[in-house]
Residue, then its C-alpha position, 0 to 999 in steps of 0.5 A: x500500500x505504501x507503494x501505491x501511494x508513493x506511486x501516486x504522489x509521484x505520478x500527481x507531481x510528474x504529471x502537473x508539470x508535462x504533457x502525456x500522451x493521454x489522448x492515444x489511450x482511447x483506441x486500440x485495435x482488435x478482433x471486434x472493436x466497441x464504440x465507446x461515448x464518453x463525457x471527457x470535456x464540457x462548457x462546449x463553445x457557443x453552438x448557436x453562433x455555428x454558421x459552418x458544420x466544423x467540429x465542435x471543441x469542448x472547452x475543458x475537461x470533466x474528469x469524472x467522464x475520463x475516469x468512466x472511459x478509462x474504467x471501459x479500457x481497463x475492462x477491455x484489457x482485463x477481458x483481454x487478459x482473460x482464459x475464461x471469457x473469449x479465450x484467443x479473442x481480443x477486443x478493440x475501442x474507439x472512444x470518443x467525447x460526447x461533451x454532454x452535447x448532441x451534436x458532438x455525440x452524433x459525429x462519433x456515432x454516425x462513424x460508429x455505422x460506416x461501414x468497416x476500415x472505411x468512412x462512408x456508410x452505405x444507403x442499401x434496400x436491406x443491411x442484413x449483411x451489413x457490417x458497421x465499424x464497431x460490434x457495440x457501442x458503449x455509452x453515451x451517459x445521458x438520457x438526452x444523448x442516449x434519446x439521439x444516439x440510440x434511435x440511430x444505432x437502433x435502425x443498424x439494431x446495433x447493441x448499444x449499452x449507457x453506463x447512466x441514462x436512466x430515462x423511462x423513455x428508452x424502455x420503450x423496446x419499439x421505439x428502442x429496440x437495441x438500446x440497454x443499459x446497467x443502471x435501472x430505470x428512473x421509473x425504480x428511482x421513483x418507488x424508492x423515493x416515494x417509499x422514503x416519502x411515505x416512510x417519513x409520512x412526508x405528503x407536502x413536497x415540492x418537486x423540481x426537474x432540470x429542464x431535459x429529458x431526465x429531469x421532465x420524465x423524472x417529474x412526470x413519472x414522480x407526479x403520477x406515482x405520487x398521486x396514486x400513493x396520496x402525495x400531495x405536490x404543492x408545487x412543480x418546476x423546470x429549471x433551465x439548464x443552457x447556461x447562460x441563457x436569457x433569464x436563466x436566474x429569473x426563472x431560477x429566482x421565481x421557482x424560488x418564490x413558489x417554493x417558500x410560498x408552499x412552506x414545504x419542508x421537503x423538496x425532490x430535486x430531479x435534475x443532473x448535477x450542473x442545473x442543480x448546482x446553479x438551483x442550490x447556489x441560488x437557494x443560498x443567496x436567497x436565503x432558502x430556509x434548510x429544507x430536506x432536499x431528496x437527491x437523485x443519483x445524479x447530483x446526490x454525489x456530485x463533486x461540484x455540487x458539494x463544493x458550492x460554498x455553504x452548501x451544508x446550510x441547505x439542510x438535510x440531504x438525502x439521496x439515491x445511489x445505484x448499487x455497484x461493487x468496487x472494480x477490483x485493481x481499477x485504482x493501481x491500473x489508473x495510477x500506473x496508466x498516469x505514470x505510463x503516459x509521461x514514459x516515451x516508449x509506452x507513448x509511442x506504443x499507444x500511437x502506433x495503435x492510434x495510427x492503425x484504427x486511422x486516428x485522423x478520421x476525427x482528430x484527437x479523442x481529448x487533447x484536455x487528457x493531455x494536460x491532466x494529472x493524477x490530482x485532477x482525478x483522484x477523487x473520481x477513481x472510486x466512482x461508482x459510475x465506473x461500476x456501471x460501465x464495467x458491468x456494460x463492457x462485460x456484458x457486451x464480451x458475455x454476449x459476443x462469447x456466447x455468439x461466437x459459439x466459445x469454449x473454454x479453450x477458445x473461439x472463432x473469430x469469425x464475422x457477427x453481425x449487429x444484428x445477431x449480436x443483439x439476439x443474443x443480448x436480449x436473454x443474455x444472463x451473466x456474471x461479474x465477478x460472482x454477481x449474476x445479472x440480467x436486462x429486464x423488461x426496460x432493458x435494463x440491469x436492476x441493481x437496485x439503490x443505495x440510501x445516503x444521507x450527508x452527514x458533516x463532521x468537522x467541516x467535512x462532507x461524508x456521504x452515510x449509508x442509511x439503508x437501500x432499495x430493491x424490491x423493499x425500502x429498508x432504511x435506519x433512521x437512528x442514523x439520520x440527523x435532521x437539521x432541525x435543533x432537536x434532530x428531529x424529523x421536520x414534518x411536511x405534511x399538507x393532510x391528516x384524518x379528519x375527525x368526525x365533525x370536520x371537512x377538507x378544506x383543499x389547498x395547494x394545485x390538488x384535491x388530495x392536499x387540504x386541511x381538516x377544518x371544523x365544520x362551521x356552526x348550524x352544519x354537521x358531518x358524522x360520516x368521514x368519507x362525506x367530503x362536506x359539512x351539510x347544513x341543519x334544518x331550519x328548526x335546528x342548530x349545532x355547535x362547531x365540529x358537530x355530527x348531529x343537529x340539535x332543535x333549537x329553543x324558542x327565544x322571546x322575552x321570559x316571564x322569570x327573567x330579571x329585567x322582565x320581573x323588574x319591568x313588571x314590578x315597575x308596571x305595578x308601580x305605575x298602575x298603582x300610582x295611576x288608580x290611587x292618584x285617580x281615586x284622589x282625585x275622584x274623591x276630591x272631584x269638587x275641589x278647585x286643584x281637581x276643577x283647576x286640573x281638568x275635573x273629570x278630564x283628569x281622571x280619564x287621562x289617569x285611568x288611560x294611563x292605568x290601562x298604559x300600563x296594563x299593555x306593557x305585559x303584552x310585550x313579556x311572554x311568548x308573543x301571539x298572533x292577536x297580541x301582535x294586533x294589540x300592542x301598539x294599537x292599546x298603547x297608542x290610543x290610551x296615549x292619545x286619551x291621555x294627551x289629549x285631555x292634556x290638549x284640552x287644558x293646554x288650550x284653555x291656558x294659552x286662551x286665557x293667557x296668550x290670546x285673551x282678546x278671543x278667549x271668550x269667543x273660543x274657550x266654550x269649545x275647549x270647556x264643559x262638554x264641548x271639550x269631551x268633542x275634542x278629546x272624542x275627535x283626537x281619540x277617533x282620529x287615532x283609531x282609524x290611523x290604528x285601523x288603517x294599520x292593521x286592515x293594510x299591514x298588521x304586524x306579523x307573528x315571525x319565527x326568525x332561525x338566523x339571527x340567534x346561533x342556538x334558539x329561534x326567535x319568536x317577535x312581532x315583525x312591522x310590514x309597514x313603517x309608515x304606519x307606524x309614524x302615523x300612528x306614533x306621529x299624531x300623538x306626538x303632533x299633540x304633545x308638540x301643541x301641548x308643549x306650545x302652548x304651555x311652555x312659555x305660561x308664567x303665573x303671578x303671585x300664589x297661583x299653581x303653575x297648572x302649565x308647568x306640569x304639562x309642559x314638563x309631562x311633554x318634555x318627558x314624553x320625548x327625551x324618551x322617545x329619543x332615548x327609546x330609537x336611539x336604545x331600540x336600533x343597537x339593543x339585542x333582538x331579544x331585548x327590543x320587546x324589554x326596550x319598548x316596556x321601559x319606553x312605555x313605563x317611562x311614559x307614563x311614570x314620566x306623566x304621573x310624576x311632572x303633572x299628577x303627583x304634585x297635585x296628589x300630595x297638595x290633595x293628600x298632604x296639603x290641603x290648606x294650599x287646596x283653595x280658589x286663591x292657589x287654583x282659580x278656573x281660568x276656563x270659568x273666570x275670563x279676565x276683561x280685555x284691557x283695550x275693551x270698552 
């Protein structure tokens, strides 16, 4: 071991300084040559800026593709030094640069079908006996060029075996009938990562795929498995992979906005390493949060991906790797080939061959290998690609070996054609080093997947085994360390079970991702597979979250309620001081306070307001149709009994005090019995406004179901409001000529103020008919029956206490002020006018 090493060290610092004669490694001669495509250079010069179809020249050298074409001239060696497999056979090469580009890949290619130690290929009716230049072709790495390459080799139904185009496409055997490959199909892939999805219960993702062959098949075939599995994809997005190109970064700056307006926490990332490196650059800058990013074997190991700086502060890094077995001495062959290339023996020994395959018909395979040391490449060496490869060569040597009719001790050369060659590669099974495999249906070797998981230790990246993929996931999460503080898995979920009483409320691009949310309430839901909630009968309420409805409870003013036994006791009240005050005053009818106050007016008013009172119970308890009729009807005709007795004494005053030049003349139609007329006209007029409401609109018994979440309720509903200005509006004309006519009256000497009651009476009655519309619109429903109590009582106790009351304690308590002198008749008692006669 330590002569390896020192063998390495001194080929790195040879081969630093001198140009080898890496470039004459990639042909040699041989009783079947194999085609060989590999990805030696990239960055191709600019392609749309060819005006002329010369050569295109890759721009510098991808060593991992170097590392793959010498893993294909070590096989071929190997093979060539064996007795067991195609003793007395050997094999040649040409391999050549496909610079991830198609248009350089075709070139290689179409000389790969001229026609043998010739540069032309035939046009022929039939190519049965045709005999191309090469028995096989291996490579080229990507499903993009393999989609080119291989519908030409098929045409010739020339084997064509990729080392890496994992595309689902190409299984398609009509379509590509001599295409194989010896890594399975991305559509394996796929399973594997929504078995890991579904392990972790991850059904919110985000999903990405560089804008190519395998990254749109890879989203496509991951979208419609995940749907069927119940993963949800929040969001879908192409990322460009021509750079640089006309709003490259844009399009990479708008997937990066979808992404953190999904709020996923995990991400699949389908794309080769180049596109993926430029999308994880870009997630830094921006600021990404950490995200689990799902790797796909093509970046999840990539040496330029894990050398972007700060790549370790994406998050976790999970990823998928194809099984593959080390190539036994492949490390000493590669480190002796780096010493040999820089001896001139051995350079001018590898010439030679290059001189006998006619090296001049495409130039120099890769003039950039020339200029490589072994550090440029020492990474690479154990690269599990080269498995790949190896694996392809041999099973190329396996089919020949079987077509060539071998035994142990040797085979006939003889010519195979294309065509029988790929015969045999359809059933072929083999072996590899013990490790028997078999192309199947997709025409490709299932080796099935590693897991691994990026771990950082000391600022070093370690790629840890965490389990693999064949038929089954098998994965051990005790080593994984998730990004989160607590290392704990960071959910990324977009569904849960909903429970009985809730709905799905969908979010994101598809019905399968939504939210349980609790039904609202007055809905129900018993059942889990009932996608909505459905609503409650009318009659019927339910809380949130419910499975059933529940009937709903009449709502109106309870008899038992506090405020409706303090409304009531206060009804009392003023029923009571209404029938004593009128029994005062009906014992005291002859006196001159009860003539001065209105005699037999006076007791009216105060039985009116005795039955105001009374209707206030209309309002409490459940309300009736014939209840509805009577309410405002009884309250608004006792008022007007009431005001306009009022009417009538407040006219008399302002006769005999304001217009005392006609007060004889008029005051016989305000007093004595012609004054019952007027108090008859006002009541009449107040009937029929009240008729006229109820025979055009009356109030309607209404059963509101909306308005109260838990109960239904039960109130009088007005179908007409002018009616009711109506109805409220004369008796409120009277009280604003009662207030006319009294405010402004002023007594002299020891005489009562009979008009200050009244006009304080008045007062009274619209400050609460303010107070009642301004308490009526904001009051709960349920309390508006409770609002027009309180208007009603106020009235009357307003009554009672400015205009009746005072005159009952100078009855009660003093009855020496009950004299002419203090309450003189004006009505009786005109004075003379002082200009007559």
């Amino acid at each position: 071991m330590a002569g390896i090493l020192l063998l390495l060290l001194s080929a790195g610092s040879a081969a630093a300084h001198a140009l080898t004669c890496m470039s004459a490694q990639f042909k040699r001669p041989g009783h079947y040559i194999l085609g060989g495509l590999f990805p030696f250079g990239i960055n191709t010069v600019n392609l749309s800026a060819r005006v002329e179809p010369t050569a295109v020249v890759c721009e510098r050298l991808y060593a991992a593709g170097l590392i793959w074409a010498l893993g294909m001239k070590f096989t071929v060696d190997e093979i060539n030094n064996s007795t067991a497999l195609l003793p007395g056979v050997q094999l040649g090469y040409e391999i050549y640069d496909s610079c991830f580009e198609p248009v350089v890949a075709l070139q290689p290619s179409l000389l790969f079908l001229t026609r043998e130690r010739s540069t032309g290929i035939d046009v022929l009716c039939n190519y049965t006996d045709y005999q191309p230049r090469v028995a096989a072709v291996i490579g080229p790495h990507t499903s993009d060029l393999c989609m080119v390459t291989a519908k030409l080799f098929s045409f010739f139904l020339t084997p064509q075996v990729s080392y890496g185009a994992s595309a689902d496409k190409l299984s398609n055997s009509e379509l590509y009938p001599s295409f194989f490959r010896t890594v399975p199909s991305d559509k394996r892939q796929v399973e594997a990562m929504i078995h890991l999805l579904n392990r972790f219960e991850w059904n919110w993702i985000a999903v990405i795929g560089s804008d190519d062959e395998y990254g749109r098949e890879g989203l496509s075939l991951f979208i419609n498995l995940a749907t069927s599995y119940g993963i949800c994809i929040a969001y879908e997005g192409v990322i460009p992979t021509n750079w640089p190109a006309p709003n490259s970064w844009e399009k990479l700056d708008e997937v990066i906005k979808y992404v953190n307006s999904t709020q996923v926490n995990v991400i699949v990332l389908f794309s080769i390493d180049r596109p993926a490196q430029a999308l994880l650059e870009r997630c830094i800058k921006k600021g990404l949060s950490q995200k689990v990013w799902i790797a796909t074997e093509a970046w999840v190991m990539s040496d330029i991906i894990i050398s972007i700086p700060r790549i370790r502060t994406i998050g976790t890094v999970i990823g998928f790797i194809i099984k593959g077995g080390e190539v036994p001495g492949f490390v000493e062959y590669v480190t002796q080939l780096f010493a040999s290339v820089q001896q001139e023996s051995f350079c001018q020994a590898s010439q030679e061959w290059s001189r006998q395959m006619e090296s001049g018909v495409l130039g120099p395979q890769c003039e950039h290998c020339n200029r490589a040391g072994w550090q440029d490449v020492a990474s690479f060496v154990m690269h599990r690609q080269t498995y790949a490869v190896y694996v392809a060569v041999y099973s190329v040597a396996h089919a020949l070996h079987k077509a060539l009719g071998c035994t142990k001790e040797r085979c006939s050369v003889v010519p195979i054609k294309s065509w029988q060659l790929l015969e045999v590669m359809r059933t072929l099974q083999f072996k590899v080093n013990n490790y028997s495999f078999k192309f199947d249906q997709s025409q490709s070797t299932n080796m099935g997947y590693e897991i691994l998981l990026w771990s950082w230790q000391n600022h070093t990246l370690h790629h840890v085994p965490i389990g693999d993929y064949e038929t089954a996931l098998s994965i051990d999460e005790s080593l994984i360390q998730f990004h989160t503080e607590d290392n704990k898995n960071p959910m990324s979920t977009c569904f849960s079970h909903c429970k009985p009483g809730q709905m799905k409320r969908v979010k994101g691009f598809h019905l399968c991702c939504y939210d349980c949310i609790n039904c609202p309430r007055n809905t129900y839901k018993d059942s889990k597979e009932d996608m909505f909630c459905f609503p409650c009968p009318r009659h019927q309420w339910s809380p949130a979250q419910s499975i059933q409805c529940w009937d709903r409870t009449e709502r109106y003013l309870f008899w038992g309620e506090p405020l409706t036994v303090g409304l009531l006791i206060l009804t009392l009240v003023a029923l009571a001081l209404s029938c004593l005050a009128a029994a005062l005053f009906y014992k005291s009818l002859g006196t001159p306070l009860v003539q001065a106050a209105g005699g037999w007016m006076s007791i009216c008013a105060l039985l009116s307001l005795s039955l105001m009172s009374v209707s206030t119970a209309l309002h409490a308890g459940k309300p009736s149709h014939y209840i509805c009729l009577m309410y405002h009807p009884v309250y608004a005709l006792c008022l007007s009994i009431c005001f306009s007795t009022l009417l009538v004494k407040s006219l008399q005053i302002a006769l005999v005090t304001e217009f005392k030049s006609c007060a004889r003349a008029l005051l016989p139609w305000v007093t004595q019995r012609r004054a019952w007329i007027l108090v008859a006209s006002c009541f009449l007029v107040e009937g029929l406004l009240c008729l006229g409401s109820l025979c055009s609109t009356p109030p309607l018994l209404e059963y509101d179901y909306k308005l109260l979440p838990t109960e239904t309720l039960v109130y009088c509903r007005l179908q007409s409001w002018l009616f009711f200005i109506l109805v409220h509006g004369f008796n409120s004309a009277v009280a604003f000529v009662c207030f006319l006519c009294t405010f402004m009256v002023q007594t002299s000497g020891k005489k009562y103020n009979v008009a200050r009651g009244i006009t304080f009476t008045m007062l009274t009655y619209f400050f609460t008919w303010i107070f009642f519309i301004a308490t009526y619109t904001t009051i709960k429903p349920t309390y508006k029956p409770a609002a027009q109590m309180g208007a009603i009582l106020s009235t009357v106790l307003g009554t009672l206490l400015a205009n009746y009351l005072p005159k009952c304690y100078i009855l009660q308590f003093k009855p020496d002020w009950n004299t002419l002198e203090r309450f003189p008749n004006d009505a009786q008692d005109v004075p003379e006018d002082k200009d007559s006669g």
